[in-house]
N, C-alpha and C positions, 0 to 999 in steps of 0.2 A: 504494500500500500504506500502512496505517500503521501507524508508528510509535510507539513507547512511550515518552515524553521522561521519563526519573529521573535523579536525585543522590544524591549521597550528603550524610548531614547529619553534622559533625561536630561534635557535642553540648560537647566540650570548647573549642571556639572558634569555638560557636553561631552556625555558620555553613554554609550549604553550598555543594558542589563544582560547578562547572564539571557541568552537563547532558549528558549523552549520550542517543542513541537507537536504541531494540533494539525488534528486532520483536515480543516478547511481556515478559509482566511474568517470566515463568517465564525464561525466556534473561537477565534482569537479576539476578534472586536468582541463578541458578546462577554468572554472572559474579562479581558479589558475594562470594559465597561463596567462590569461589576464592582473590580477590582477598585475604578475613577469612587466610585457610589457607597463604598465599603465605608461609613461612620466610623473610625476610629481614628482614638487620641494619637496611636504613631503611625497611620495611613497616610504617609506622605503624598503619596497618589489623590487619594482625599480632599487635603485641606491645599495642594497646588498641583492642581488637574492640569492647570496653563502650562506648568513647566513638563510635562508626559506625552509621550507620543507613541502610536504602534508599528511598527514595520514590520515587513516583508522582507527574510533578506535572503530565500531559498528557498529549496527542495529539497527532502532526504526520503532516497527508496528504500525503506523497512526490509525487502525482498531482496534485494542485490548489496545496502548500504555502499550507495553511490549518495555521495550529497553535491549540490549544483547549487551553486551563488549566484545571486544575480550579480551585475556589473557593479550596481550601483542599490541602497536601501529603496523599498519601495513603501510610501507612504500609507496605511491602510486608515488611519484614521487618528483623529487628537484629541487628547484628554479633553480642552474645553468644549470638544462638540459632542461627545458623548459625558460629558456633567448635567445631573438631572438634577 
């Protein structure tokens, strides 16, 4: 199967997180999102949604473990447009 490899970029310390891998880009934003939404006192994500972002930065085939970068991160969506 593959895999969807994203991070999260935090803009304030231009830097990004620790890669994870979800089977659709759509199950990463809704993750995300949660994550933006998640009340808590050390939920950074939370209390500066502005400074989080989601990307895109591959593929990894579970079946072959072949992983494929894209060139460049690909933008899937940003904490303040998913803060509710």
């Amino acid at each position: 199967m593959i895999q969807i490899i994203v991070s999260v970029k935090d803009r304030a310390a231009d830097a990004f997180g620790r890669p994870f891998f979800v089977p659709s880009a759509g199950v990463a934003i809704r993750s995300f999102s949660d994550e933006v939404n998640r009340e808590h006192a050390e939920n950074q994500m939370f209390h500066h949604s502005d400074d989080f972002d989601l990307f895109e930065l591959g593929t990894y085939d579970d079946n072959t473990g072949i992983i494929e970068c894209h060139n460049q991160p690909k933008l899937l969506t940003l904490g303040k447009t998913v803060k509710v």
